[in-house]
C-alpha positions as CSV (number, residue, x, y, z in Angstrom):
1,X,6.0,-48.1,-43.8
2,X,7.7,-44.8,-45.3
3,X,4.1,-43.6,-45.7
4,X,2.7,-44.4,-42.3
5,X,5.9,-42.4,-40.6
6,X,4.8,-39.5,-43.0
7,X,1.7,-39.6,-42.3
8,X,2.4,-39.4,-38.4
9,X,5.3,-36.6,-39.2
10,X,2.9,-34.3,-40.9
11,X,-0.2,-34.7,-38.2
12,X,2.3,-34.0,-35.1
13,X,3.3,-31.2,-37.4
14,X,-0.1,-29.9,-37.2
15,X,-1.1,-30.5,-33.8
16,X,2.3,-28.5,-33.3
17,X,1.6,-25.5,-35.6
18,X,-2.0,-25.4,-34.0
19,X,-0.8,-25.1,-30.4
20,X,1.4,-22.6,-31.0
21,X,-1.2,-20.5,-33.2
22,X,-3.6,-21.0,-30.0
23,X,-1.0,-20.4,-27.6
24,X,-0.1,-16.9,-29.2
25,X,-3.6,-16.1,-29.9
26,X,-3.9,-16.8,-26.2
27,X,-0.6,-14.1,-25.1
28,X,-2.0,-11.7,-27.8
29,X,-6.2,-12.0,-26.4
30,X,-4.5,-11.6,-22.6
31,X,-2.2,-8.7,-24.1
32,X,-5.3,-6.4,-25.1
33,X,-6.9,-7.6,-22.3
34,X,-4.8,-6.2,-20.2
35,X,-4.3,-2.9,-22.3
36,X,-8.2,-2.9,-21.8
37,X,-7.9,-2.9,-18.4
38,X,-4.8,-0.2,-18.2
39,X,-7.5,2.1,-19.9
40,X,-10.0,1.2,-17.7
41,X,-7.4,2.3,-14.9
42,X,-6.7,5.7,-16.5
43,X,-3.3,4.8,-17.5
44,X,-1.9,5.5,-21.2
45,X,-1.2,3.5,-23.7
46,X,2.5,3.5,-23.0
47,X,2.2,3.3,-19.1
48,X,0.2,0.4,-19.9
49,X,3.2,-1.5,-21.9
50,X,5.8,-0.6,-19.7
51,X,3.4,-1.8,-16.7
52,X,2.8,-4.9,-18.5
53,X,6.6,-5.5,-18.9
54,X,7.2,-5.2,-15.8
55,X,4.2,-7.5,-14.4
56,X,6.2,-10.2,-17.1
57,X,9.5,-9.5,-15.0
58,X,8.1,-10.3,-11.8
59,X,6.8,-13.4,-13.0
60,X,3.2,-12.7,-12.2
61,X,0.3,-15.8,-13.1
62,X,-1.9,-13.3,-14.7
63,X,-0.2,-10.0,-15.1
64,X,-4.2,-8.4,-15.1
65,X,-4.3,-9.0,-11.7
66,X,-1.9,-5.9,-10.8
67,X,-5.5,-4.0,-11.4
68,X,-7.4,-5.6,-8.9
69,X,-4.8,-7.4,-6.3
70,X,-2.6,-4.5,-3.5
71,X,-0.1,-7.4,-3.3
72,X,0.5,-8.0,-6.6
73,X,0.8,-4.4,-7.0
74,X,3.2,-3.8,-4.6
75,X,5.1,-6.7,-6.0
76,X,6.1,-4.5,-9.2
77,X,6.5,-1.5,-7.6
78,X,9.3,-3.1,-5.3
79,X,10.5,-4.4,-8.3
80,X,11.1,-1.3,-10.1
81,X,12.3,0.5,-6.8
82,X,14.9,-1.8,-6.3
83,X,15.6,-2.3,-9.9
84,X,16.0,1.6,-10.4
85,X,18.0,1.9,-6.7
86,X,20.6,-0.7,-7.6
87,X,21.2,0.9,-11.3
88,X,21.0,4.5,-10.3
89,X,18.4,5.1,-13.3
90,X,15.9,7.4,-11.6
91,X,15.1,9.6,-14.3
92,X,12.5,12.0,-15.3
93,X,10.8,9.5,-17.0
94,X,10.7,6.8,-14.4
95,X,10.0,8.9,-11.6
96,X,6.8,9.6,-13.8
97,X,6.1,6.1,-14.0
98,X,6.4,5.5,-10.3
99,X,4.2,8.2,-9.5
100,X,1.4,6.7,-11.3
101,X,1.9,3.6,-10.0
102,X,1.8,5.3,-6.4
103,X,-0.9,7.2,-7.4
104,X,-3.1,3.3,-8.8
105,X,-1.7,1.6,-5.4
106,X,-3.3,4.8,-3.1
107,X,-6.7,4.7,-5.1
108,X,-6.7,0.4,-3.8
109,X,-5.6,1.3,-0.8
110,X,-8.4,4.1,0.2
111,X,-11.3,2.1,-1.7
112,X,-10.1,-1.1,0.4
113,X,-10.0,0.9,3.6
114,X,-13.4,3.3,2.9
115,X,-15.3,-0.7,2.3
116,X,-13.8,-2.0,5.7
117,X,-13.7,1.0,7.9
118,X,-17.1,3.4,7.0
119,X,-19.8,3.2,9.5
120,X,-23.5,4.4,9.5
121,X,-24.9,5.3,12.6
122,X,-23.8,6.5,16.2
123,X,-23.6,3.2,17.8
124,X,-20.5,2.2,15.4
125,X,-18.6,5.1,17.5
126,X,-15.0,4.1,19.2
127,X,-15.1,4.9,23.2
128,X,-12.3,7.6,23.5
129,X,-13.3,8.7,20.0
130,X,-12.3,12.8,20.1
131,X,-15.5,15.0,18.9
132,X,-16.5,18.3,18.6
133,X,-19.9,19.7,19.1
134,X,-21.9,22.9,18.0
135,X,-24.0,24.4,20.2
136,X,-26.4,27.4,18.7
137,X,-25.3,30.5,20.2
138,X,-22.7,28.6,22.6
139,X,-19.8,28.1,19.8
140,X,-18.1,24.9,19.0
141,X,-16.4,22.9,22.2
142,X,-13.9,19.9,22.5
143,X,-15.3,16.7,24.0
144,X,-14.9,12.9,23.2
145,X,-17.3,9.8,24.1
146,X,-17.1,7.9,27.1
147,X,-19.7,5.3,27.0
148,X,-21.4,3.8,24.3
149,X,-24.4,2.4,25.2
150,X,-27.2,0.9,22.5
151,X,-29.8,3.3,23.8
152,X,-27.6,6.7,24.5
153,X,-23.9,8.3,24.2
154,X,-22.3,9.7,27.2
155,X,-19.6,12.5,25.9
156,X,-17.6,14.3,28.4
157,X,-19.0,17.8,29.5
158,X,-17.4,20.8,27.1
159,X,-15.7,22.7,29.9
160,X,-16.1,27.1,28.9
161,X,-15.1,29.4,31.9
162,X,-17.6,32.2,29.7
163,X,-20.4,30.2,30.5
164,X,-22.3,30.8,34.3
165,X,-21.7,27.1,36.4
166,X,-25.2,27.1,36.7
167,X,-25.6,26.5,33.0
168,X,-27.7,23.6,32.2
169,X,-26.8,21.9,29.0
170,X,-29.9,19.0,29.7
171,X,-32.9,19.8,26.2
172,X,-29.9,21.6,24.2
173,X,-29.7,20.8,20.5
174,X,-26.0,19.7,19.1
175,X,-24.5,19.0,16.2
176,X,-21.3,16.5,16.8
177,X,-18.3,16.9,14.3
178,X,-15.3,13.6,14.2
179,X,-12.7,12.0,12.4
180,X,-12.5,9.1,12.3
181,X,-9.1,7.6,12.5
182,X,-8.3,5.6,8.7
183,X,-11.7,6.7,7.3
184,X,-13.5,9.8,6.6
185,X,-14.7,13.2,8.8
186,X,-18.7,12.5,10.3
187,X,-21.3,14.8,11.3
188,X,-24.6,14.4,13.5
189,X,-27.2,16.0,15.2
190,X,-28.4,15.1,18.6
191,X,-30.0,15.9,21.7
192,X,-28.6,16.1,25.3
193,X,-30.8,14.4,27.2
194,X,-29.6,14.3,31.0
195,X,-26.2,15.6,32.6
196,X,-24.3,12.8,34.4
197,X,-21.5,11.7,36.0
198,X,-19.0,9.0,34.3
199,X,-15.4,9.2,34.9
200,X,-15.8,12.6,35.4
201,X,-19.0,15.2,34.2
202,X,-20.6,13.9,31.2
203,X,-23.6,14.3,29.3
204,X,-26.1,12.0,27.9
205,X,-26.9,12.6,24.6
206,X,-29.2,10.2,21.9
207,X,-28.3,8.3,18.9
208,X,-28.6,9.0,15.8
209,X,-29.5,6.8,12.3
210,X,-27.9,8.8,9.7
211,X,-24.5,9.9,9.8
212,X,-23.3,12.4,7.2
213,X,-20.2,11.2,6.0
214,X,-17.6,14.0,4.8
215,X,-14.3,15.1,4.1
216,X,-13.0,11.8,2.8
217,X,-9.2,10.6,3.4
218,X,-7.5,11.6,0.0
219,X,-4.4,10.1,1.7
220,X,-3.3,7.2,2.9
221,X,-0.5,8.0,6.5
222,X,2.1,5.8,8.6
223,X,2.6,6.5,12.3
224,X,5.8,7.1,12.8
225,X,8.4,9.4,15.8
226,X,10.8,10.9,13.8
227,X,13.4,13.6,14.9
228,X,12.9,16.7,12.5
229,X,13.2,20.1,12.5
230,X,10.5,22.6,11.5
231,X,11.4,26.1,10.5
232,X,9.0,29.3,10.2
233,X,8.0,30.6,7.1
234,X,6.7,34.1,5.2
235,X,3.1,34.3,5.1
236,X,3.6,33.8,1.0
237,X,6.7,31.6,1.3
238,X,7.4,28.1,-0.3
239,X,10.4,26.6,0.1
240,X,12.0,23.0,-0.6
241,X,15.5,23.7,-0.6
242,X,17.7,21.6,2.4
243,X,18.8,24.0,5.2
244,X,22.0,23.6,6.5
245,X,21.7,25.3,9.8
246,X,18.9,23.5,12.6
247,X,15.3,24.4,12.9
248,X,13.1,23.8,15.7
249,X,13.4,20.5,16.9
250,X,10.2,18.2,16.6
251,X,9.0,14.9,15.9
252,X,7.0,13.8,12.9
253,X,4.0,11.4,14.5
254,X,2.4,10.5,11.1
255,X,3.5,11.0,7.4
256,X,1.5,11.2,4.0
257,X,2.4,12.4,0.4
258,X,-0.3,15.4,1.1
259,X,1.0,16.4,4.9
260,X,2.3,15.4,8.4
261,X,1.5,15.7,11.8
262,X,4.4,17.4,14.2
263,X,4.8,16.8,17.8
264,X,6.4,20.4,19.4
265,X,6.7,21.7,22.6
266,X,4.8,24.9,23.9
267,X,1.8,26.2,22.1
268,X,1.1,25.7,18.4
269,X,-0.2,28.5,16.1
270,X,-2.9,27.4,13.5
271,X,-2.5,28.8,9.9
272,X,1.4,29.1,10.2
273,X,3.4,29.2,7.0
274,X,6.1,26.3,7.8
275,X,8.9,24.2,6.4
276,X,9.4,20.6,7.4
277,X,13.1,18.8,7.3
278,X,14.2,15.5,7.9
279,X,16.0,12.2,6.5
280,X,13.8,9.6,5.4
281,X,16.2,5.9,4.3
282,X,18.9,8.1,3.9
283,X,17.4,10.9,1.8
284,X,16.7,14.4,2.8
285,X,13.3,15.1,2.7
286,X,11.5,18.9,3.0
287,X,8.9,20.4,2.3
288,X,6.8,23.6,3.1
289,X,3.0,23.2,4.2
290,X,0.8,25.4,6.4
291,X,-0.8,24.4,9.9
292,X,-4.4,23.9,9.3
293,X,-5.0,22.2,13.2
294,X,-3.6,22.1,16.6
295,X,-4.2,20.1,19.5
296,X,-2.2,21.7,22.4
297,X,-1.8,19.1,25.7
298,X,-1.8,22.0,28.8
299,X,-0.5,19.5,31.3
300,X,2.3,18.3,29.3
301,X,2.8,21.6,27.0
302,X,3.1,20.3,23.9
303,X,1.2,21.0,20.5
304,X,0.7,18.3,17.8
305,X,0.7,20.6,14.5
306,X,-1.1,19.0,11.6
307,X,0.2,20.4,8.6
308,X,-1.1,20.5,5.0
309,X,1.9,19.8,2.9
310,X,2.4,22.3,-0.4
311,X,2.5,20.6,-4.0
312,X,5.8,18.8,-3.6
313,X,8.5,17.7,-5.8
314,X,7.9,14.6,-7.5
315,X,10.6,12.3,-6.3
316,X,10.2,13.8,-3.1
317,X,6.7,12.7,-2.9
318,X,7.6,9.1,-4.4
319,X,10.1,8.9,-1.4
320,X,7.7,8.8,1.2
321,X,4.9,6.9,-0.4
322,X,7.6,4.5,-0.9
323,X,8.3,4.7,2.8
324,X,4.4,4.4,3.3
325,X,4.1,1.3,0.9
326,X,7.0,-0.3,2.5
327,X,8.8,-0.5,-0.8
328,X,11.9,1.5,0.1
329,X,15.1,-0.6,2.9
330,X,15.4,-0.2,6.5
331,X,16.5,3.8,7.2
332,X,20.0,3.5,8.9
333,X,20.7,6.5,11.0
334,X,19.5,9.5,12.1
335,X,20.3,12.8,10.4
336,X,22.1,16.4,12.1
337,X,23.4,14.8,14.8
338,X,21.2,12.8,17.2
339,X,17.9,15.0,17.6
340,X,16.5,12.6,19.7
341,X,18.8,13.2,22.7
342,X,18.7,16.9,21.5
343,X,15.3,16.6,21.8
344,X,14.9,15.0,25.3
345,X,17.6,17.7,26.6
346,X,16.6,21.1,25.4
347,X,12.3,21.1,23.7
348,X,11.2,22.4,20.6
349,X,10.3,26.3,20.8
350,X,7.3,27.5,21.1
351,X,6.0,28.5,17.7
352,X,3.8,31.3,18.9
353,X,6.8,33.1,20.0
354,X,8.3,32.6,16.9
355,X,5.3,33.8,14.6
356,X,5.1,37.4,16.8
C-alpha cells in the first residue's frame, strides 16, 4: 500500500513540474513574441517591456493584440492616462512613452481609415464635394459637384468677372483638384462637355478612370466649436507661452496634433504667422502655426483659417491627441470668461486689418 501512494505521489509530482515547465515555456515563447512584434512596430526594446507591462495590467487575453487591435490599444493608453492623472507622475519619461504610443495608435488609425475611405475613379465623388479646377491660360477657380451621374459630372460654373460673359467653357480641357474629407487630396483631368443648367449654371464635364491620389492625411482631426483666441505673429515668430491678456476671438472647428482649423469673422489672410490659445479638459493649450488656406464666406463674412501648427511641445501635443483619442475626462468649463457670448456680442477682427 505505502508503495502504491508513492508511486501516485511522485507521478502527480511530475505531471505538476511538467505543466508548470510548459506553462512558463508558454509566458516566456508569448514574451519574445511579443518583443518580436514591438520591433516589428519600431518600438525599442524598453518601450516594448514597459508596453508589455502595461498590456499585463489591463488584463488583456493576448497582450500581442495591442499591435494589431485600435481597441485594445486604446485600452492601455486610457490606462496609463488615468493612471499617470490620478498620481501626478507625468514626467519626462512618461510623456515619452505616451507619445509613442500616440504616435502607434495614429499609424492604426490612418491605415484603417486610407483601406475604408480611398476611392479610384470619379464616380466614387460625394455630391457637394468642394473642387478646384485648372484651366490652361484661365487660372485655377473654386467649384464643387452637383450631380453625379454614371455617364457625366455636373460641377457648378467657376464664376471670374475678368472673363467676357460670352466665354464658352464647352471643349475646354481641366484638371480637377479635391480633398477629400478623412482621406487623402485627388487630382483628375477632364473635359467639359456641355454647359447646363442645374440648380444654378453648371457644366458637364466626363469621368475619369484613374484618379491620382496625393497629399495623404498625416493626421488624424476631431470636429469640434471651441471658443479661442488667435493672436498675430512676426513673420519669423514662434511662440508657446500662455498670454494673459485676450486675442482675437474665434472658434476652433477641427483639431489635430499637426494644426487646426479657425472660424473668424471678416476676411482671412493666407500665409499669416499666428498663435492659437485655448483650454482643452482644463489645460491651456497654445501653440503658433502659419495659415496655409482660407475659405472666406462673402454673405456671412467670415473666414475659416486652416492653420499648420509649428513643432509643438510634447505634452502639449499628447494633450490633444488625448482629446482626439477620447482618452482624456469630460472638459468642464470654458476658459477667459465666457467667449462664446463674447463671441456672439462683439466678432472676431478682421485679420487682414491686423497684418497691414
Amino acid at each position: 500500500m505505502f508503495v502504491t501512494i508513492l508511486v501516485i505521489t511522485i507521478i502527480c509530482s511530475g505531471v505538476l513540474l511538467l505543466v508548470l515547465s510548459q506553462s512558463k515555456n508558454s509566458n516566456k515563447n508569448s514574451r519574445i513574441h511579443f518583443i518580436s512584434k514591438g520591433k516589428d512596430a519600431g518600438f525599442s526594446l524598453r518601450e516594448t517591456e514597459l508596453l508589455h507591462r502595461l498590456a499585463t495590467r489591463c488584463s488583456l487575453s493576448d497582450p500581442g493584440s495591442v499591435f494589431l487591435s485600435q481597441s485594445q490599444l486604446d485600452i492601455c493608453i486610457r490606462n496609463l492616462v488615468r493612471t499617470t492623472r490620478l498620481s501626478g507622475s507625468m514626467d519626462q519619461s512618461t510623456q515619452d512613452f505616451l507619445s509613442r504610443l500616440y504616435d502607434y495608435r495614429k499609424k492604426i488609425g490612418l491605415d484603417n481609415s486610407i483601406n475604408k475611405a480611398s476611392i479610384t475613379n470619379s464616380r466614387q465623388i460625394d455630391e457637394n464635394q468642394a473642387i478646384r479646377i485648372l484651366a490652361a491660360g484661365y487660372g485655377v477657380h473654386p467649384s464643387k459637384v452637383i450631380k453625379n451621374i454614371g455617364s457625366y459630372l455636373i460641377i457648378s460654373r467657376p464664376s471670374n468677372p475678368k472673363l467676357p460673359q460670352s466665354f464658352s467653357w464647352t471643349g475646354m480641357k481641366l484638371s480637377i483638384y479635391f480633398w477629400r474629407e478623412d482621406d487623402a487630396g485627388y487630382v483628375f483631368d477632364s473635359d467639359v462637355q456641355d454647359e447646363v443648367f442645374s440648380r444654378g449654371p453648371g457644366l458637364k464635364i466626363s469621368h475619369s478612370e484613374n484618379l491620382l491620389r496625393t497629399q495623404k492625411r498625416r493626421s488624424i482631426r476631431i470636429k469640434t466649436h471651441k471658443a479661442a483666441f488667435l493672436y498675430i505673429l512676426n513673420s519669423d515668430e514662434t511662440s508657446n507661452t500662455i498670454e494673459m491678456k485676450p486675442g482675437l476671438k474665434c472658434f476652433i472647428e477641427d483639431l489635430s496634433d499637426t494644426g487646426c482649423a479657425v472660424l473668424i469673422g471678416g476676411k482671412g489672410v493666407a500665409e499669416l504667422r499666428v498663435k492659437v490659445q485655448f483650454i482643452l479638459n482644463n489645460m491651456g493649450i497654445c501653440f503658433s502655426g502659419t495659415v496655409r488656406g482660407v475659405e472666406y464666406n462673402e454673405t456671412d463674412n467670415k473666414s475659416i483659417l486652416r492653420i499648420e501648427a509649428d513643432p509643438m511641445p510634447i505634452s502639449t501635443r499628447n494633450h490633444i491627441l488625448g482629446e482626439v483619442f477620447g482618452m482624456l475626462p469630460e472638459e468642464e468649463e470654458l476658459p477667459f470668461g465666457n467667449l462664446d457670448e463674447e463671441f456672439s456680442k462683439n466678432e472676431a477682427q478682421d485679420t487682414s486689418a491686423m497684418a497691414q
